[in-house]
C-alpha positions as CSV (number, residue, x, y, z in Angstrom):
1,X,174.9,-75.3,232.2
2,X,174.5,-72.3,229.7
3,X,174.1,-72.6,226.3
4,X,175.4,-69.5,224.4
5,X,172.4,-69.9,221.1
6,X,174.0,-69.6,217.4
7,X,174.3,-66.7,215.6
8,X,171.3,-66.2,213.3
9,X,171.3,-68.2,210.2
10,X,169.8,-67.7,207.2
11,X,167.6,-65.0,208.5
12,X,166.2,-66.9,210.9
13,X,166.3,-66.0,214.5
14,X,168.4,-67.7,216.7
15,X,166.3,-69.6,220.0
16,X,167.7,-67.8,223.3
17,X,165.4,-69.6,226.1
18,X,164.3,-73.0,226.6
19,X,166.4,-76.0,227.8
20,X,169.7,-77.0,226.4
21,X,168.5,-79.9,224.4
22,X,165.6,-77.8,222.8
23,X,168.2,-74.4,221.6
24,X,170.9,-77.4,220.1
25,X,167.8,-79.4,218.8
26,X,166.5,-76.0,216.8
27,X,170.5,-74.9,215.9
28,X,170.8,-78.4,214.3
29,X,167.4,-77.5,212.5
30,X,168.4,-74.2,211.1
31,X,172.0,-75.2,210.3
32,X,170.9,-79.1,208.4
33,X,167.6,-78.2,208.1
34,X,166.7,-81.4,209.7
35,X,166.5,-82.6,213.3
36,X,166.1,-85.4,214.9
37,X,164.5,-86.1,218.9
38,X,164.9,-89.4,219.8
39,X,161.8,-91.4,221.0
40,X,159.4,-88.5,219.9
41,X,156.9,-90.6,218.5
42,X,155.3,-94.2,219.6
43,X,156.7,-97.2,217.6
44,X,152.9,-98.0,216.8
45,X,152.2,-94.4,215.4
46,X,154.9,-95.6,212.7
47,X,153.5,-99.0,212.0
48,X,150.2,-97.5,211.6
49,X,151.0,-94.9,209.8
50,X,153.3,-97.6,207.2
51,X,149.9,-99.6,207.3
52,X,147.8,-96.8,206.1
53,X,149.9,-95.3,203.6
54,X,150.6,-99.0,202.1
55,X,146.7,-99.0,201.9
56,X,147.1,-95.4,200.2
57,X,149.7,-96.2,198.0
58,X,148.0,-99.5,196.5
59,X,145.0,-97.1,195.9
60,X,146.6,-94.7,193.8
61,X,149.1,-97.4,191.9
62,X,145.6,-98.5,190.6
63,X,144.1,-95.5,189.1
64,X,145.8,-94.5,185.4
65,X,148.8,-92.0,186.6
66,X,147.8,-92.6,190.4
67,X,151.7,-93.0,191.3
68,X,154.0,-91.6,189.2
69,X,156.9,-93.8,188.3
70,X,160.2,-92.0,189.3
71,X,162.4,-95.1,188.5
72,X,163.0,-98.2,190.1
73,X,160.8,-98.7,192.8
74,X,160.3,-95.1,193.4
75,X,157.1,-93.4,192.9
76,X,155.5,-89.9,193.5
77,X,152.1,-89.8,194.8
78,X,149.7,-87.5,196.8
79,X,147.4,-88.2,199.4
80,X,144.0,-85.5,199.2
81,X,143.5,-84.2,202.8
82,X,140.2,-85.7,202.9
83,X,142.5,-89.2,203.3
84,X,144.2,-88.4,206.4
């Protein structure tokens, strides 16, 4: 099967080797700016990292402006590199 890459886009190169899935994968990517690959990371990876930054997030809603309220159940916080 040949896959013809897209035209550049953006500026951004277009990817002319590499398997099928990888070039549409990267043209999804430069077109949405967002991709998607399925099964890429280990369902515990997620859980952990969901336990961690609940753990993160309670330490910064309790520090004065630790989270910043955005509206209803939406916050903006940062996590120092030192934390991760």
């Amino acid at each position: 099967m040949s896959v013809t890459p897209q035209p550049d886009i953006n500026g951004l190169p277009a990817l002319e080797t590499g398997d099928p899935a990888t070039i549409r994968a990267y043209d999804v990517l430069v077109r949405d700016g967002i991709s998607a690959v399925p099964d890429a990371l280990r369902r515990d990876w997620g859980v952990q990292l969901a336990e961690d930054f609940a753990v993160l997030f309670a330490e910064a809603r309790s520090r004065p402006d630790g989270a910043v309220n955005r509206g209803t159940n939406r916050f903006y916080f940062t996590v120092h590199r030192t934390k991760t």
